[in-house]
N, CA, C and O atoms as CSV, one atom per row, in Angstrom:
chain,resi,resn,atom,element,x,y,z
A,1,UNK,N,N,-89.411,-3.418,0.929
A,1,UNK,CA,C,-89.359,-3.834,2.319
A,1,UNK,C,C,-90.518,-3.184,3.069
A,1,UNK,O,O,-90.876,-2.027,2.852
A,2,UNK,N,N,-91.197,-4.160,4.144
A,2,UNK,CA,C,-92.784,-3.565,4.603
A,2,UNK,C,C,-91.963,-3.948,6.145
A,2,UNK,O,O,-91.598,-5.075,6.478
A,3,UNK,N,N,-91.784,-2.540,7.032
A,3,UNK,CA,C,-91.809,-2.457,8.493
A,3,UNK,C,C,-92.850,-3.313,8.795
A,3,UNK,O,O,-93.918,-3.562,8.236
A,4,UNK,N,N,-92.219,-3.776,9.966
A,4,UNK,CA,C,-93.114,-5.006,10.693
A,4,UNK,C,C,-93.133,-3.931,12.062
A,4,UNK,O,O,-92.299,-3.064,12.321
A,5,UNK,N,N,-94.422,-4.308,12.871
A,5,UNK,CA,C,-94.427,-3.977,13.895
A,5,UNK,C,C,-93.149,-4.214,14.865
A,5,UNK,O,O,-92.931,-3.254,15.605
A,6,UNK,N,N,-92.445,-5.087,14.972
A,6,UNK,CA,C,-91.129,-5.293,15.758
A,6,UNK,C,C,-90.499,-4.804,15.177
A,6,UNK,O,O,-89.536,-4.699,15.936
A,7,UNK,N,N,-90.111,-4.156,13.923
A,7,UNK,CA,C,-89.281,-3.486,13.380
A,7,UNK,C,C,-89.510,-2.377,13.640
A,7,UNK,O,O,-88.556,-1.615,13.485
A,8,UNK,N,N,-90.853,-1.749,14.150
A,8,UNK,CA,C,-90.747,-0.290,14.533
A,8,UNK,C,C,-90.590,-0.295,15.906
A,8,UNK,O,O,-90.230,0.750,16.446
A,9,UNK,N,N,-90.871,-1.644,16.804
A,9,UNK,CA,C,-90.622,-1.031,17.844
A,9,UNK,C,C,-88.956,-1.118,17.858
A,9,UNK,O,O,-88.301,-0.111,18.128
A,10,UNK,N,N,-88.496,-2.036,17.635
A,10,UNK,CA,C,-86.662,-2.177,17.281
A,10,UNK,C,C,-86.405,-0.512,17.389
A,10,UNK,O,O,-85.792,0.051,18.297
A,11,UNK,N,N,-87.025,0.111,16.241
A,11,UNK,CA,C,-86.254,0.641,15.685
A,11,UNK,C,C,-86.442,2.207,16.855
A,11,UNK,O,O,-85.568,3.060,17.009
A,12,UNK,N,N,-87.848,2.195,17.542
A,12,UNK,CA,C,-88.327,2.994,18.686
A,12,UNK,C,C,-87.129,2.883,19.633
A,12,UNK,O,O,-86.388,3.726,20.137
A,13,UNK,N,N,-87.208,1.336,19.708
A,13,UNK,CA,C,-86.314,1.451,21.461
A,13,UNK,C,C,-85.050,1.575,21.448
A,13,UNK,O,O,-84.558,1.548,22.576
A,14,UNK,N,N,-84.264,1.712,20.525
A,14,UNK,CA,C,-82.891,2.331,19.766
A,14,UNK,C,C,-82.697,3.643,19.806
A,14,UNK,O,O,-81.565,4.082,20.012
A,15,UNK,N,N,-83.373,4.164,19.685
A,15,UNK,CA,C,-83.592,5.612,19.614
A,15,UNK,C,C,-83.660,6.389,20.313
A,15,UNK,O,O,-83.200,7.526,20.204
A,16,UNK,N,N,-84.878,5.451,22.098
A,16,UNK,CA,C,-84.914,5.661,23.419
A,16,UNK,C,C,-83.854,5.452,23.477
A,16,UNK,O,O,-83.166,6.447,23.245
A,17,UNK,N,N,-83.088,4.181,23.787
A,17,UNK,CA,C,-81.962,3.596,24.422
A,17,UNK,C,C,-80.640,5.070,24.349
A,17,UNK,O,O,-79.626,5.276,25.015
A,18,UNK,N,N,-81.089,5.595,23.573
A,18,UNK,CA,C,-79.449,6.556,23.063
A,18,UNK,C,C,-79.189,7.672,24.605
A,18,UNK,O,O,-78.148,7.852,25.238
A,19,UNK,N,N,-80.794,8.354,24.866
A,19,UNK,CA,C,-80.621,9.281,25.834
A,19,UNK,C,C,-80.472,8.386,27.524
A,19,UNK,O,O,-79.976,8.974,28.485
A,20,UNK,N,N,-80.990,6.925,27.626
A,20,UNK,CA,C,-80.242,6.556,29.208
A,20,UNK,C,C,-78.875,6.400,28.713
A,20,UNK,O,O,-78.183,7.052,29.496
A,21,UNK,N,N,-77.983,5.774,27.649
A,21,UNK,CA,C,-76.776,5.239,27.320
A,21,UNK,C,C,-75.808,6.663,27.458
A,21,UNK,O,O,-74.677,6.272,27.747
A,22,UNK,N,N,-75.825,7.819,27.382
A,22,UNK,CA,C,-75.302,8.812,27.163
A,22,UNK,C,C,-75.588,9.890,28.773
A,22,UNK,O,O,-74.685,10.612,29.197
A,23,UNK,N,N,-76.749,9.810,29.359
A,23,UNK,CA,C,-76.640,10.652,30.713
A,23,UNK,C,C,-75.863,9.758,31.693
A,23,UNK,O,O,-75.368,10.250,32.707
A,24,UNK,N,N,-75.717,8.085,31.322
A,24,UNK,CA,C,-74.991,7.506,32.532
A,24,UNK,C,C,-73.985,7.516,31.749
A,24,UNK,O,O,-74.264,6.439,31.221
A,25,UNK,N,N,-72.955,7.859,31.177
A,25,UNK,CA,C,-71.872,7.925,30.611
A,25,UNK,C,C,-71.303,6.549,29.995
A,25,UNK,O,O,-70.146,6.136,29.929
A,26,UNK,N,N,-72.298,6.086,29.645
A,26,UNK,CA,C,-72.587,4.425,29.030
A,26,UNK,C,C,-71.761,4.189,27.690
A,26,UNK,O,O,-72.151,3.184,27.095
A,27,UNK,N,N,-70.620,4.928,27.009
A,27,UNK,CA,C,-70.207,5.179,25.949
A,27,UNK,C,C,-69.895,3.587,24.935
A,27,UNK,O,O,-69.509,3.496,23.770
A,28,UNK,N,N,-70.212,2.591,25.840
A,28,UNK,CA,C,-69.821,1.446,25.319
A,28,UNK,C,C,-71.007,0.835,25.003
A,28,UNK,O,O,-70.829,-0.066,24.183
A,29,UNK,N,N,-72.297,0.996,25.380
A,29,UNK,CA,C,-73.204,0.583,24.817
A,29,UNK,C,C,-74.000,1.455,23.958
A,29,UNK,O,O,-75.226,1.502,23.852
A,30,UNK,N,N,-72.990,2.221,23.290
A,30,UNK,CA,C,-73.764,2.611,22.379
A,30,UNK,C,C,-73.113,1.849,20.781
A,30,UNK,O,O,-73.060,2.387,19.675
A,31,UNK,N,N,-72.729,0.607,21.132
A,31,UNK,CA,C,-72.494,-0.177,20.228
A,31,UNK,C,C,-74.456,-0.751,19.551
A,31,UNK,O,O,-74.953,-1.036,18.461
A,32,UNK,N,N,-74.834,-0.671,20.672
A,32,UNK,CA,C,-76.410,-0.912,20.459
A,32,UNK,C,C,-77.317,-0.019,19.783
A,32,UNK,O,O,-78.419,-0.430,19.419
A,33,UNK,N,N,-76.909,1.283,19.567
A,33,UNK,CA,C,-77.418,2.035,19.141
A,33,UNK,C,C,-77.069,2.422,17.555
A,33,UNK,O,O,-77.779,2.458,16.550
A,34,UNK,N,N,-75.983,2.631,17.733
A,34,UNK,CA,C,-75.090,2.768,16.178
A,34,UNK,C,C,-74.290,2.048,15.688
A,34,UNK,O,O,-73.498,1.346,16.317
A,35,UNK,N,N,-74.398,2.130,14.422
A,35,UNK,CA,C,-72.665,1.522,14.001
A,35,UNK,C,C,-71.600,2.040,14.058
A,35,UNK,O,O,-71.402,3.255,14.059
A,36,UNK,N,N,-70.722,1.118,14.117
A,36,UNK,CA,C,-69.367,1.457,14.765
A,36,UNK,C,C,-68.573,2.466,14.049
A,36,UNK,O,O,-67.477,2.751,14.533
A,37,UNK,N,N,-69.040,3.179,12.733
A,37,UNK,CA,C,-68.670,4.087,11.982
A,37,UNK,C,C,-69.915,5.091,11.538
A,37,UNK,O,O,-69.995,5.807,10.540
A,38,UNK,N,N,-70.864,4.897,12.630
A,38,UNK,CA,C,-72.042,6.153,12.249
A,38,UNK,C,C,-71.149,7.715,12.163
A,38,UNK,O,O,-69.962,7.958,12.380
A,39,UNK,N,N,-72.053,8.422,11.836
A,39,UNK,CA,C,-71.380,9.533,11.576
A,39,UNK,C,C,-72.852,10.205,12.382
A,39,UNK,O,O,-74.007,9.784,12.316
A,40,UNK,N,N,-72.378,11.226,13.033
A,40,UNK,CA,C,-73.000,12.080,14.299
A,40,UNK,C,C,-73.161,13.622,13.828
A,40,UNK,O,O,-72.356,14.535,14.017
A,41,UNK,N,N,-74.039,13.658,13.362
A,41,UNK,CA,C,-73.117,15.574,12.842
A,41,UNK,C,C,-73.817,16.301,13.753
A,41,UNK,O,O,-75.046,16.238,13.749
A,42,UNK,N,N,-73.158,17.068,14.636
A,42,UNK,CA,C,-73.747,18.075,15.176
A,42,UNK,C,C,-73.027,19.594,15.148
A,42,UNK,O,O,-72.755,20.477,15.962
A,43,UNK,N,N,-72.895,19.365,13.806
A,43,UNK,CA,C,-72.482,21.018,12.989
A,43,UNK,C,C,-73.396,21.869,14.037
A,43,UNK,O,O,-73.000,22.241,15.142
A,44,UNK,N,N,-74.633,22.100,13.516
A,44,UNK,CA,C,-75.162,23.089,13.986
A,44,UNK,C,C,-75.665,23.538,14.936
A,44,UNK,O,O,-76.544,24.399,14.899
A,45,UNK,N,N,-75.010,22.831,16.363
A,45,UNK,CA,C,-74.799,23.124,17.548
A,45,UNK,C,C,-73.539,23.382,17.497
A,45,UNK,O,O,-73.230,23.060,18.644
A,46,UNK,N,N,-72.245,23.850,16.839
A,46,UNK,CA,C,-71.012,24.114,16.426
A,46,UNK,C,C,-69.818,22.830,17.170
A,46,UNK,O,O,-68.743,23.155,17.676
A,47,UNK,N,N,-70.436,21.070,17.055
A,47,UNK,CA,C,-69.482,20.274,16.861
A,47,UNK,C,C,-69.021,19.217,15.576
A,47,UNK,O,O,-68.309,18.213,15.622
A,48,UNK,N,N,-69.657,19.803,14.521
A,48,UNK,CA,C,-69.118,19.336,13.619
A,48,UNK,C,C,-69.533,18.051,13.330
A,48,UNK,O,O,-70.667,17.921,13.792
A,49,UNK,N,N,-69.095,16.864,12.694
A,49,UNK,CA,C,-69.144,15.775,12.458
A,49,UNK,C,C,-68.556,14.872,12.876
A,49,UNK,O,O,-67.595,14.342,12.318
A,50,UNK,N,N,-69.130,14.499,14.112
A,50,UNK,CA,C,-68.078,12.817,14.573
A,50,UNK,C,C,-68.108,11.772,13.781
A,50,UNK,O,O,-68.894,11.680,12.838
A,51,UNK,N,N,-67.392,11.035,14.043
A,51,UNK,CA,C,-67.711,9.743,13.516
A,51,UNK,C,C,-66.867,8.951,14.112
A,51,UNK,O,O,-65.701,9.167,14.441
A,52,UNK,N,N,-67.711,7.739,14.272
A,52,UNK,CA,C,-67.737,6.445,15.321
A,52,UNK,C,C,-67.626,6.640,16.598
A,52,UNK,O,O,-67.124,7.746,16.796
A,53,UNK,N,N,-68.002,5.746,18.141
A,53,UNK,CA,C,-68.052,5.853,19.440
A,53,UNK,C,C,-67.151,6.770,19.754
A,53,UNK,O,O,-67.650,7.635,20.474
A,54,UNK,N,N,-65.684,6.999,19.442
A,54,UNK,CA,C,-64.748,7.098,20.092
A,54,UNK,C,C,-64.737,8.701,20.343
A,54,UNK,O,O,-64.704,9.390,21.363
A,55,UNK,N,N,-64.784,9.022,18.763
A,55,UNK,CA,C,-65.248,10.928,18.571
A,55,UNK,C,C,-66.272,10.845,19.289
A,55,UNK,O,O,-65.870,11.021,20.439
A,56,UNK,N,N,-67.798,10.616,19.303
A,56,UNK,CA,C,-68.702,10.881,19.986
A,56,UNK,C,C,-68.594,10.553,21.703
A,56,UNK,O,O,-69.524,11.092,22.303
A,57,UNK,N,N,-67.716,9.836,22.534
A,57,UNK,CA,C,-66.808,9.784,23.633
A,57,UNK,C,C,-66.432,10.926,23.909
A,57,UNK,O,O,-66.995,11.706,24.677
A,58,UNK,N,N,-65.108,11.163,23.085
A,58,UNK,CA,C,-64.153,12.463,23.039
A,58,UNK,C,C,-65.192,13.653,23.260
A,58,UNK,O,O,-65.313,14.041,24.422
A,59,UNK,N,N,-65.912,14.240,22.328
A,59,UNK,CA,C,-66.766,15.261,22.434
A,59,UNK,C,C,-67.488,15.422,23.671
A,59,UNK,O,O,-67.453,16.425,24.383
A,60,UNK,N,N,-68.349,14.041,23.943
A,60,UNK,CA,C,-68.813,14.296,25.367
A,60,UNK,C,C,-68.112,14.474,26.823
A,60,UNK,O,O,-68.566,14.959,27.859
A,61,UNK,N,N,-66.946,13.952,26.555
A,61,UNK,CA,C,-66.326,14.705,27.537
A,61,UNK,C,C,-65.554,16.042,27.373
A,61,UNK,O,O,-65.312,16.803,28.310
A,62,UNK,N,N,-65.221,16.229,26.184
A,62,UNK,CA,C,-64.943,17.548,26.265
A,62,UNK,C,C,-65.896,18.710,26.686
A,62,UNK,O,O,-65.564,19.716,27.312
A,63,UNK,N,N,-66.868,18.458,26.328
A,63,UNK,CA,C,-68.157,19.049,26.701
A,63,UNK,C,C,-68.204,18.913,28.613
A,63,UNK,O,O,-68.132,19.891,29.357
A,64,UNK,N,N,-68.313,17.738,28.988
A,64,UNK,CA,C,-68.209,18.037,30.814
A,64,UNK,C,C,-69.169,18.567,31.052
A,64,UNK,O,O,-69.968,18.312,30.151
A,65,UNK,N,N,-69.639,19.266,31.860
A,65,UNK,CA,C,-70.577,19.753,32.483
A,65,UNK,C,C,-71.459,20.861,31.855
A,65,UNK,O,O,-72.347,21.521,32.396
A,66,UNK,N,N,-71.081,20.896,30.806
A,66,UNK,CA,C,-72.091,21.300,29.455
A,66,UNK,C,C,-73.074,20.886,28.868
A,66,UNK,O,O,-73.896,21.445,28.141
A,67,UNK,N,N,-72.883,19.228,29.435
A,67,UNK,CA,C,-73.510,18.541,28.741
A,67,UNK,C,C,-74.787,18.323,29.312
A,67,UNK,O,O,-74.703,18.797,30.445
A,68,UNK,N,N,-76.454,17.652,29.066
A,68,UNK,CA,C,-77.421,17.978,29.753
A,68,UNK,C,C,-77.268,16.664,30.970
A,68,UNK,O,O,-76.489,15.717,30.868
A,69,UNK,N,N,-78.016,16.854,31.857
A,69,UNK,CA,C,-78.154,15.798,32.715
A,69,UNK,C,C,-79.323,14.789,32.360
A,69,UNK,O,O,-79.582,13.708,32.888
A,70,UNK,N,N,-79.872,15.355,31.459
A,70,UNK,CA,C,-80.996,14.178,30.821
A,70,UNK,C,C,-81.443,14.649,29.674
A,70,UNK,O,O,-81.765,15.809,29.417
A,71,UNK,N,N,-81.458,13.517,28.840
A,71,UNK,CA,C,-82.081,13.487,27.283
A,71,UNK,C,C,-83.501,12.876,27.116
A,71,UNK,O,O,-83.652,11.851,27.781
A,72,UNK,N,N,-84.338,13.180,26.544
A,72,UNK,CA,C,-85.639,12.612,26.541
A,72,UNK,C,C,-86.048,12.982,24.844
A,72,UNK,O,O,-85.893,13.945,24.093
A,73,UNK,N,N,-86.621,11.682,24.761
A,73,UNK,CA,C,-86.963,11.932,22.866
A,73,UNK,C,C,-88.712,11.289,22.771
A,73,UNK,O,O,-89.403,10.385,23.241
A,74,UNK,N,N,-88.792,12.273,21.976
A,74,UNK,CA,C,-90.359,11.751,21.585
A,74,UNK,C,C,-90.664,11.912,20.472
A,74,UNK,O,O,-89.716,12.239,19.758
A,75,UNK,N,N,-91.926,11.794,19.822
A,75,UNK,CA,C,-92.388,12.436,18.542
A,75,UNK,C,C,-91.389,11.467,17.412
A,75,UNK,O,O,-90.792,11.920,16.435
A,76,UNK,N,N,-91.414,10.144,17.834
A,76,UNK,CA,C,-90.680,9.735,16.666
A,76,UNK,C,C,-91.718,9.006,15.384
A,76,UNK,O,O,-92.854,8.570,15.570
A,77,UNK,N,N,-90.939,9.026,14.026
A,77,UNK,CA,C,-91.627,9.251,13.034
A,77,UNK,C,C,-90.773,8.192,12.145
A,77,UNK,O,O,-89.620,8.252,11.717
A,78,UNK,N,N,-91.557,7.421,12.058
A,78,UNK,CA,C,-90.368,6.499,10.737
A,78,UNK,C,C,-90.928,6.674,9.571
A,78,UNK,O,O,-92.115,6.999,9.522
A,79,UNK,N,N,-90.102,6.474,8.299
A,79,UNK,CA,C,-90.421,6.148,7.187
A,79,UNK,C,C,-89.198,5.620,6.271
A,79,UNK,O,O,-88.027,5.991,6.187
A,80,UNK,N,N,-90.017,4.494,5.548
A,80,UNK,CA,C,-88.996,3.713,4.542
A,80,UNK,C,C,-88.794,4.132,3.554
A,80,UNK,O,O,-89.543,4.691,2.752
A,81,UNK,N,N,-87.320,3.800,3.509
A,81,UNK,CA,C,-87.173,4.548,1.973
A,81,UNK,C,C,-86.704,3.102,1.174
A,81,UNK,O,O,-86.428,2.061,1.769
A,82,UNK,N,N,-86.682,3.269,-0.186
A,82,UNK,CA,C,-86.345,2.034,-1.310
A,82,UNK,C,C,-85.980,1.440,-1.489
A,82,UNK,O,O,-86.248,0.394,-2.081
A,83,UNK,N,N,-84.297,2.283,-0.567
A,83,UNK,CA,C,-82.721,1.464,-0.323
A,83,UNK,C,C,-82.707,0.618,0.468
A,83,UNK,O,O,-81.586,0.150,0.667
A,84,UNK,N,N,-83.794,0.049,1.234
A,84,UNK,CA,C,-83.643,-0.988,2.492
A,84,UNK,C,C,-83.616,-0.171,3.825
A,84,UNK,O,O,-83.681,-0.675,4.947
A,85,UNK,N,N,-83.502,1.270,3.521
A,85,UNK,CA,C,-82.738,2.161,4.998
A,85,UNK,C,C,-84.242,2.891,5.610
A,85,UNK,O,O,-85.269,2.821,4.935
A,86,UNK,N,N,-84.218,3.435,6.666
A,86,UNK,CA,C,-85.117,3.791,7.442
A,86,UNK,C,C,-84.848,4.944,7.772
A,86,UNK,O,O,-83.867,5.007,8.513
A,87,UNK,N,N,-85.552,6.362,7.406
A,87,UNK,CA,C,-85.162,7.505,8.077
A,87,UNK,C,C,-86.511,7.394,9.462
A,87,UNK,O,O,-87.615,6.881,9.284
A,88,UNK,N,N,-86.094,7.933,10.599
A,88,UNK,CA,C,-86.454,8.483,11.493
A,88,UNK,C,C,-85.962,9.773,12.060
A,88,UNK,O,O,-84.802,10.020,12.391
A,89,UNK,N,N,-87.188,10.707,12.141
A,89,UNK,CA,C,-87.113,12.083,12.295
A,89,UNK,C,C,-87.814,11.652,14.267
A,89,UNK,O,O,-88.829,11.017,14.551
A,90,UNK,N,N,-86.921,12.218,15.116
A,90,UNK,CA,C,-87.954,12.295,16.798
A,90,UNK,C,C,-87.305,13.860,17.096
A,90,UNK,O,O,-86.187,14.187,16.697
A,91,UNK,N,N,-88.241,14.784,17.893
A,91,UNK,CA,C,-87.752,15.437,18.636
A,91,UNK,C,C,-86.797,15.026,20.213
A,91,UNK,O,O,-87.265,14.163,20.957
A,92,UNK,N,N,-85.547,15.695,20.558
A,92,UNK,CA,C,-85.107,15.335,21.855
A,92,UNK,C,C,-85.161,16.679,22.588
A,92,UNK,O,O,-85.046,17.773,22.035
A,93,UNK,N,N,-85.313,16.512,23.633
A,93,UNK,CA,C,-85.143,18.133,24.840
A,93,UNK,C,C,-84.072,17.211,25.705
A,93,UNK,O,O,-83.879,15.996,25.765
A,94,UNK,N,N,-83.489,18.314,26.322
A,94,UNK,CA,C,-82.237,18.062,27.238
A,94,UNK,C,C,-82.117,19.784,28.319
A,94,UNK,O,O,-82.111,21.015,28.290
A,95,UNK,N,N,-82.029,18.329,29.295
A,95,UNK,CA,C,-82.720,19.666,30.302
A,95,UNK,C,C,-81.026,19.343,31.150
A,95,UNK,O,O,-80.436,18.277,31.328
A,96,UNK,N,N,-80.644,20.767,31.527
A,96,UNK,CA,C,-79.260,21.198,31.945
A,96,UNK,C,C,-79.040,21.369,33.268
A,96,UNK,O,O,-79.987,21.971,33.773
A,97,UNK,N,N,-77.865,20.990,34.338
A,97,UNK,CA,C,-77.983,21.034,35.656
A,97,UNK,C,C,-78.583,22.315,35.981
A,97,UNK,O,O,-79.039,22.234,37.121
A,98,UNK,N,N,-78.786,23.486,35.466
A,98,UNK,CA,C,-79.205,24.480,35.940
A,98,UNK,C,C,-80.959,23.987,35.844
A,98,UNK,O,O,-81.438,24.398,36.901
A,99,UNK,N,N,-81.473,23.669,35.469
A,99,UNK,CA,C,-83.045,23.174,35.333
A,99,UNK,C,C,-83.357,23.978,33.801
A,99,UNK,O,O,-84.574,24.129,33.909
A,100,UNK,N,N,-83.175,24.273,33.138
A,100,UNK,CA,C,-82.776,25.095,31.739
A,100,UNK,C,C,-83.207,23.929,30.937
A,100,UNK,O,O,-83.156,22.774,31.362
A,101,UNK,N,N,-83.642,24.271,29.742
A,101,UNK,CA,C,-83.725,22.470,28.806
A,101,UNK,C,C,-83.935,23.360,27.281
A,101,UNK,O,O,-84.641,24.361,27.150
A,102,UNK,N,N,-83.270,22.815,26.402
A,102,UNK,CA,C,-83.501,22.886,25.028
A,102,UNK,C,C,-84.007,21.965,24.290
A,102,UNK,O,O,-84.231,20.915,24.891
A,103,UNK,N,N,-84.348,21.998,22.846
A,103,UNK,CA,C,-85.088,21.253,22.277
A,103,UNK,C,C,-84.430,21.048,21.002
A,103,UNK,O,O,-83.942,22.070,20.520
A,104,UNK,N,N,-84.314,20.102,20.415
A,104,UNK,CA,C,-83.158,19.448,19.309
A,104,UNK,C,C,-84.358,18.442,18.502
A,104,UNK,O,O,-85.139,17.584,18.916
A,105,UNK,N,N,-84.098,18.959,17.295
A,105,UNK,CA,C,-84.744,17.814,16.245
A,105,UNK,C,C,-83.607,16.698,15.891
A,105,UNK,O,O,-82.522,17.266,16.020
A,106,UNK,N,N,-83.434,15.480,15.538
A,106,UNK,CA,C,-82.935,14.341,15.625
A,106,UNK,C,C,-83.227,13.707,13.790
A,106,UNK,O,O,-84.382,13.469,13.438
A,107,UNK,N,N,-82.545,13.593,13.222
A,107,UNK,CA,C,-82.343,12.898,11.682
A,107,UNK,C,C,-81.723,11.835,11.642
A,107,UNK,O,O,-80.562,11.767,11.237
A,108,UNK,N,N,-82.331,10.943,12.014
A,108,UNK,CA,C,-81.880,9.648,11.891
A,108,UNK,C,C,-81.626,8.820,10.240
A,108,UNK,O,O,-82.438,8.997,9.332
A,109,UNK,N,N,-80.637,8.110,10.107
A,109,UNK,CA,C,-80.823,6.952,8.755
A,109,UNK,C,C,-80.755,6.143,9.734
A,109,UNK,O,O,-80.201,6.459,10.786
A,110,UNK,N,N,-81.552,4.463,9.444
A,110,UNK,CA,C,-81.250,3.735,10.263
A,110,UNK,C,C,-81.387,2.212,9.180
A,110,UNK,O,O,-82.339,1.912,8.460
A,111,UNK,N,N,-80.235,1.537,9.364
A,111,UNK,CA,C,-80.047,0.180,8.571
A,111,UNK,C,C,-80.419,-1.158,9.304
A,111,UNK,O,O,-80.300,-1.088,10.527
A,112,UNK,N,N,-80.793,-2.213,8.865
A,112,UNK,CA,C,-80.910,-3.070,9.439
A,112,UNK,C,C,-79.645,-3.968,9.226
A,112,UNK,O,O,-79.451,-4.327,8.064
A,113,UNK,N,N,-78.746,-4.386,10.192
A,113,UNK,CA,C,-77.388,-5.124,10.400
A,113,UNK,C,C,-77.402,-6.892,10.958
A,113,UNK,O,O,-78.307,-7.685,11.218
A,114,UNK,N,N,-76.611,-6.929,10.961
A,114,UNK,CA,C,-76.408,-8.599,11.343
A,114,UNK,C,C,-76.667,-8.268,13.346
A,114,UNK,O,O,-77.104,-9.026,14.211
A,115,UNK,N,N,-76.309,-7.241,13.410
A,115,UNK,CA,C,-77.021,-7.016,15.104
A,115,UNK,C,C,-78.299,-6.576,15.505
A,115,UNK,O,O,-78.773,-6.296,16.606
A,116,UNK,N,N,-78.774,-6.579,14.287
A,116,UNK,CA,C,-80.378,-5.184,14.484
A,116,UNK,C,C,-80.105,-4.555,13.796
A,116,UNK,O,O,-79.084,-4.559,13.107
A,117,UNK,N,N,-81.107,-3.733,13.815
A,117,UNK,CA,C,-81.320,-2.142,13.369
A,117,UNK,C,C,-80.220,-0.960,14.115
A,117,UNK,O,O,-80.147,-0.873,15.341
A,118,UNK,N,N,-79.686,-0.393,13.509
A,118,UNK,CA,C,-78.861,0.838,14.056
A,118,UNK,C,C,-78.605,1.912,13.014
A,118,UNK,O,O,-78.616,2.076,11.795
A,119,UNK,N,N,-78.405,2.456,13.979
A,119,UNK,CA,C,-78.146,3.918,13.301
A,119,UNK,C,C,-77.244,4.361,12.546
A,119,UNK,O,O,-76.192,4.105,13.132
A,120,UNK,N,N,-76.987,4.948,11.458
A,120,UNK,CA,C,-75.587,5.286,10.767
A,120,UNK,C,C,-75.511,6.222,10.564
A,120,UNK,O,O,-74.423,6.356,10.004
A,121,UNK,N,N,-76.030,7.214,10.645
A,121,UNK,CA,C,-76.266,8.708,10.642
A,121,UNK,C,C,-77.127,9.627,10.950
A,121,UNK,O,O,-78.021,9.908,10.152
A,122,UNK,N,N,-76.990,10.388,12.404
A,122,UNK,CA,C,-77.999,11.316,12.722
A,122,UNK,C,C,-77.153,12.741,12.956
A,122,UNK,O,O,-76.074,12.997,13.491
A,123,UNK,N,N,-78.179,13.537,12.290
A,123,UNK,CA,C,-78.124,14.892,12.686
A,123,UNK,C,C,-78.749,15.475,12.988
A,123,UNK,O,O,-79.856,15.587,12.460
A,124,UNK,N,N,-78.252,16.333,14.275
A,124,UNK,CA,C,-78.700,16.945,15.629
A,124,UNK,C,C,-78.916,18.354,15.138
A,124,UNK,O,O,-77.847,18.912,14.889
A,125,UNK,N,N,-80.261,19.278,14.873
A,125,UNK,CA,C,-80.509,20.506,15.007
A,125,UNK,C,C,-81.389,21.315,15.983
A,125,UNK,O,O,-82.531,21.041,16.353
A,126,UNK,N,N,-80.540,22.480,16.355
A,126,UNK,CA,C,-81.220,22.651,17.546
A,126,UNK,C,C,-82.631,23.553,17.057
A,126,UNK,O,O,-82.865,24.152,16.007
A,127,UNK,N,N,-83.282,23.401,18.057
A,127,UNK,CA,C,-84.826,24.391,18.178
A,127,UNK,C,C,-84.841,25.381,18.690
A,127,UNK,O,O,-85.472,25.484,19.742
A,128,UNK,N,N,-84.151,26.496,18.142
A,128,UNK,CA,C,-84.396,27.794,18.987
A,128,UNK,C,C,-85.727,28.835,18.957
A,128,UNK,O,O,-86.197,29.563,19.831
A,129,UNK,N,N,-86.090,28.599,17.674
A,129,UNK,CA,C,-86.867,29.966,17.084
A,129,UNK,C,C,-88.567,28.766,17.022
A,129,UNK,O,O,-88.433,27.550,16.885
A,130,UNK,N,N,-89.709,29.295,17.126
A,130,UNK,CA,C,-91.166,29.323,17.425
A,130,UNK,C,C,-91.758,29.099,15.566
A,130,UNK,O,O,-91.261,29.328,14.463
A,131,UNK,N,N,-92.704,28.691,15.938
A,131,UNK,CA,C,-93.253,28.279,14.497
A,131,UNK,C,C,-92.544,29.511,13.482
A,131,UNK,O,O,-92.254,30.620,13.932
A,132,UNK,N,N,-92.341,29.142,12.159
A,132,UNK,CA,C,-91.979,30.448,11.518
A,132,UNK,C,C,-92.665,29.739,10.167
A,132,UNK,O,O,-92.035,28.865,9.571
A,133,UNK,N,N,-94.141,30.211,9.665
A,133,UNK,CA,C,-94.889,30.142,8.468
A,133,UNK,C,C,-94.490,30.673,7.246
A,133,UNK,O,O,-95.214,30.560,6.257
């Protein structure tokens, strides 16, 4: 399988789409983003592994005002793999009502479906620590 230019941007503006769908509390259009049984792991920010809208719902509101007031992703990076599937690696920062912002690397798999391209599994690691050679 040879990415087509609309297939990367597809697969770009999916990726954008996740951080407006999630600061407006958009939990239903993130049918556009993932599949309806993606799996979310964000172990190593200590929430573990969601899986599908409903956990990733649940969590964000349990979270409340924990959560950032804006997500922003860049630095995205595709590459195909054999199986038909698409990993994309982007950095996201998320900046916190206090004006505070962290920085999260993003592991995307991403499939192409009878709706598009979506996501079926990303995992969220955070960026704490500075180059380490």
């Amino acid at each position: 399988m040879a990415l087509t230019a609309d297939d990367r941007f597809a697969i770009a503006d999916l990726i954008n789409l996740h951080g407006h769908l999630i600061d407006r509390g958009d939990f239903a259009g993130l049918a556009a983003v993932f599949t309806e049984d993606a799996a979310y792991d964000v172990t190593a920010l200590g929430g573990g592994v969601l899986v599908g809208w409903a956990a990733t719902r649940e969590a964000a509101l349990a979270l409340g005002d924990g959560n950032p007031v804006a997500h922003h992703v860049t630095n995205i990076v595709l590459r195909e793999v054999s199986d038909g599937t698409v990993r994309a690696t982007s950095k996201g920062l998320g900046v916190m009502a206090d004006g505070s912002a962290g920085s999260v690397t993003y592991d995307d798999t991403v499939e192409r479906t009878a709706a598009g391209w979506r996501i079926t599994h990303r995992v969220v690691r955070p960026r704490r620590r500075p180059l380490q050679p």
